[in-house]
C-alpha positions in Angstrom: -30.7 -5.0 -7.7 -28.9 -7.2 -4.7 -25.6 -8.8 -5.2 -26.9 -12.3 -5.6 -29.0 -10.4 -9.1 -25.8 -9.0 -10.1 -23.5 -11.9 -9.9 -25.9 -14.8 -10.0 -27.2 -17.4 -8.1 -25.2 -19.9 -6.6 -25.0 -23.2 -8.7 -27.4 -25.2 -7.0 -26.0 -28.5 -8.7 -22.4 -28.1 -7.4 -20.8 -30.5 -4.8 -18.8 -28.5 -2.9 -20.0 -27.1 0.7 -22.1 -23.9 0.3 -19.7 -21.4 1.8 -16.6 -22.6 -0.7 -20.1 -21.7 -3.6 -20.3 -18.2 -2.2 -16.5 -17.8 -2.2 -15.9 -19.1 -5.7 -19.1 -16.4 -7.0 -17.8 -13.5 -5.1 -14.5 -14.2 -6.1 -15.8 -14.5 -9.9 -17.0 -11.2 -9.7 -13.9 -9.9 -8.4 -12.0 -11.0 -11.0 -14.4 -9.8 -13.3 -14.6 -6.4 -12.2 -18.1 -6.5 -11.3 -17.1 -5.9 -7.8 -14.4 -3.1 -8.2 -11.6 -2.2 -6.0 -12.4 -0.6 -2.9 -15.9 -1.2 -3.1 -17.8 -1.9 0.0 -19.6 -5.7 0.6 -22.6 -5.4 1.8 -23.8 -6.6 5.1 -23.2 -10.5 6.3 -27.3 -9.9 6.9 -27.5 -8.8 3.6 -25.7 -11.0 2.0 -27.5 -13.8 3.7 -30.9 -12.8 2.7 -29.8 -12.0 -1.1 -28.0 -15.8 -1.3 -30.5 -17.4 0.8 -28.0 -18.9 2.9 -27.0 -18.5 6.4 -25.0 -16.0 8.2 -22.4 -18.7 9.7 -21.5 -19.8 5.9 -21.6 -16.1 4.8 -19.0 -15.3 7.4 -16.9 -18.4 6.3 -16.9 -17.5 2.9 -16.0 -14.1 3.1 -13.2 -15.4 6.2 -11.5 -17.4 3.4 -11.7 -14.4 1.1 -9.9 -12.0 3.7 -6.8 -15.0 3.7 -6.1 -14.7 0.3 -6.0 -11.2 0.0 -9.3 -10.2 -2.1 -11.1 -8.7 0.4 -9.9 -6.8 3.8 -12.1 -5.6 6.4 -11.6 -2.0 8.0 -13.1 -1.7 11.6 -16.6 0.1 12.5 -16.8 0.2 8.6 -17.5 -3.5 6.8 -15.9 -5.7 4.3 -14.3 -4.1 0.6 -12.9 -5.6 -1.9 -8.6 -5.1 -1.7 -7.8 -3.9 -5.0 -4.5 -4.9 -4.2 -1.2 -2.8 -6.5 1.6 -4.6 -7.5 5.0 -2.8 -6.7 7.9 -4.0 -9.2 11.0 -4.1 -6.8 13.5 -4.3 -9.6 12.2 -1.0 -11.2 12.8 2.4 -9.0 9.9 4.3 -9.3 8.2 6.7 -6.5 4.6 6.1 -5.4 3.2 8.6 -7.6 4.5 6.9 -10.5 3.4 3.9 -9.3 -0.2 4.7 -8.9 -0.3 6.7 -12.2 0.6 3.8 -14.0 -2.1 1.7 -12.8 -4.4 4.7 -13.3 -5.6 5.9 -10.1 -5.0 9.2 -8.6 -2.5 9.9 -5.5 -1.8 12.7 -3.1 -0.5 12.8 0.3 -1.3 14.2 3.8 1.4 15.6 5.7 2.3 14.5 9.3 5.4 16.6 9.3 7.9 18.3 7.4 11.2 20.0 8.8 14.6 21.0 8.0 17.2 20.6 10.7 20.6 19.3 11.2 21.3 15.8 10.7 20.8 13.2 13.1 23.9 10.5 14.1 22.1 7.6 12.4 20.7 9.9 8.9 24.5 10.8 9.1 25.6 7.4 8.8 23.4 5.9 6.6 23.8 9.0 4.1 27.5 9.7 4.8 27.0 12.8 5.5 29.1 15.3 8.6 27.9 16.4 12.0 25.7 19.6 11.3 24.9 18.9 7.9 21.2 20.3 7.1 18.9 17.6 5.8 15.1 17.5 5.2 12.4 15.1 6.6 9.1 15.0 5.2 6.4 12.1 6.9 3.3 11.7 5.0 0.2 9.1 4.5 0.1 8.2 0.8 -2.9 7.7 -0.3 -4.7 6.3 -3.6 -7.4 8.0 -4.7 -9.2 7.9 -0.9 -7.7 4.8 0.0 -4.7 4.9 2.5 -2.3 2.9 1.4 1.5 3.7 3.0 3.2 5.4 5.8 6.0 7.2 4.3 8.8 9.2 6.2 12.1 10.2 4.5 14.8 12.4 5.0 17.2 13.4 2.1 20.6 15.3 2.0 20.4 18.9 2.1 21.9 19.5 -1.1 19.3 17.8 -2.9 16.9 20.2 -2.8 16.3 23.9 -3.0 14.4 24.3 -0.1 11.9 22.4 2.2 8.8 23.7 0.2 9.9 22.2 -3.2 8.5 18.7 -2.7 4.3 19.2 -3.3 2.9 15.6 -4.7 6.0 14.1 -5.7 9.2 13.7 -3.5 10.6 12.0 -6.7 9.6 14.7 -9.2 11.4 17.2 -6.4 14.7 15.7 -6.8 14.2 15.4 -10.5 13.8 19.0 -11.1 16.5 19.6 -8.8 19.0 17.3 -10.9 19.2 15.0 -7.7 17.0 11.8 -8.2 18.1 8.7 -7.4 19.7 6.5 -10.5 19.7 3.4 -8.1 18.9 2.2 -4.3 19.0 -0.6 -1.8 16.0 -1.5 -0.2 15.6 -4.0 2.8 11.9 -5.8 3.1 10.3 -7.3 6.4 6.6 -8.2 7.4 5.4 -6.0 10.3 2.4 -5.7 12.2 0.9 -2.1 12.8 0.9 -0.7 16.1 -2.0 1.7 17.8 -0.5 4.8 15.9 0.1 3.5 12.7 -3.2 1.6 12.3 -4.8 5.0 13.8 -3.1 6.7 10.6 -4.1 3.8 8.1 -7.3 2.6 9.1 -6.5 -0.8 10.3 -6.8 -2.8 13.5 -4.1 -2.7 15.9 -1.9 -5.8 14.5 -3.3 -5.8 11.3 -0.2 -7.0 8.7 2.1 -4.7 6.7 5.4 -4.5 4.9 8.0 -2.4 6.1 10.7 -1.1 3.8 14.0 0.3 4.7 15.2 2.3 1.0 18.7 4.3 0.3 18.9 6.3 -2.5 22.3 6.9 -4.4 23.1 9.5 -7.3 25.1 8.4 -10.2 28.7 9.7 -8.5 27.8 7.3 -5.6 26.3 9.6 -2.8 23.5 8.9 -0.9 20.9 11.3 -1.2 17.9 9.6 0.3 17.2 7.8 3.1 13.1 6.7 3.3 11.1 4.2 6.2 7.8 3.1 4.6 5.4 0.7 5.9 2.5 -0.4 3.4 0.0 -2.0 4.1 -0.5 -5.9 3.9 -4.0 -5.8 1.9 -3.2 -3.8 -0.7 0.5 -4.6 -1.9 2.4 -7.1 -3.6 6.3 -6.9 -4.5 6.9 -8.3 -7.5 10.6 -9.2 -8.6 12.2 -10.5 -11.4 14.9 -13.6 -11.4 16.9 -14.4 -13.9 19.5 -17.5 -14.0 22.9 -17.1 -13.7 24.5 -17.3 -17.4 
């Protein structure tokens, strides 16, 4: 069964140009959950043939689709749907927890991790002295096989028993240790990857992303974390809730 089966037909009555028909079907499904997260288009040719229309309006309608965030493409391997994750900002919760809630599965691959003494700009931003042991961990988080965040944090060397206590959660490390954060400030800015980190994400070179500067503080007012993440652009949106002064 093609996509056009699966969806429908475009309404052949409708006023509005063909391409915006495509778009408003595709998008249908979308919503619907007939096309699911992460789940590859297929191609313009394809597409095309199954909506007997042409490839120009095929690559307009899916163009519009990429704007508004429902589908992204990822180069030498098509067009998939975004299934974009919404991040609460006013709630702090690690990644893990995150994408447990929304029921899919994460893990991580490791680009480093190291202990060593801290740096002049860790010991600033975690008030910590010259010589002071920290550790560093720098990993791709991932959801289910879908790369989603560049993640590389450094925390106080009193948080943690040793370097090889944080597995899957960096989060459920400090918890166990009695050292999670109770609160943090986090800074937000739009970014665009360069050749490294889209190498690491599986983006083009430019592609958009979020970049997130995060200090974590214990309840007696140290800071215990310090944590650089850049998400990417397709797949997240910070959410915040504002309330009126009383």
């Amino acid at each position: 069964m093609n996509l056009a089966e699966q969806i429908g037909a475009l309404d052949a009555q409708g006023r509005a140009p063909l391409y915006q028909r495509l778009q408003d079907a595709l998008r249908g499904a979308i919503d619907s959950q007939l096309l699911k997260p992460q789940q590859a288009l297929p191609p313009e040719r394809d597409l095309a043939a199954d909506f007997q229309v042409s490839r120009i309006t095929v690559r307009k309608a899916l163009d519009g689709l990429v704007a508004e965030g429902l589908l992204t493409r990822r180069q030498g391997a098509g067009t998939f749907v975004a299934g974009r994750v919404e991040k609460q900002f006013a709630k702090l919760t690690s990644f893990s927890e995150d994408m447990a809630a929304r029921g899919r599965t994460s893990h991580s691959k490791w680009i480093a991790r190291s202990e060593g003494s801290v740096t002049p700009d860790e010991a600033l931003t975690l008030g910590l002295s010259p010589g002071t042991r920290v550790y560093r961990f720098a990993r791709i988080r991932y959801a289910d096989d879908f790369a989603m965040a560049l993640e590389y944090s450094t925390i106080a060397g009193y948080g943690l028993p040793s370097l090889d206590a944080v597995d899957v959660s960096l989060y459920a490390a400090l918890d166990a240790a009695g050292n999670r954060p109770v609160r943090a400030l986090q800074r937000l800015r739009a970014v665009l990857f360069n050749k490294d980190q889209a190498a690491l994400l599986g983006v083009e070179v430019g592609a958009p992303g979020l970049f997130i500067e995060r200090r974590g503080f214990l309840e007696d007012g140290r800071a215990i974390e310090m944590t650089h993440s850049w998400y990417r652009g397709d797949a997240y949106d910070f959410v915040a809730e504002l309330n009126a002064l009383a």
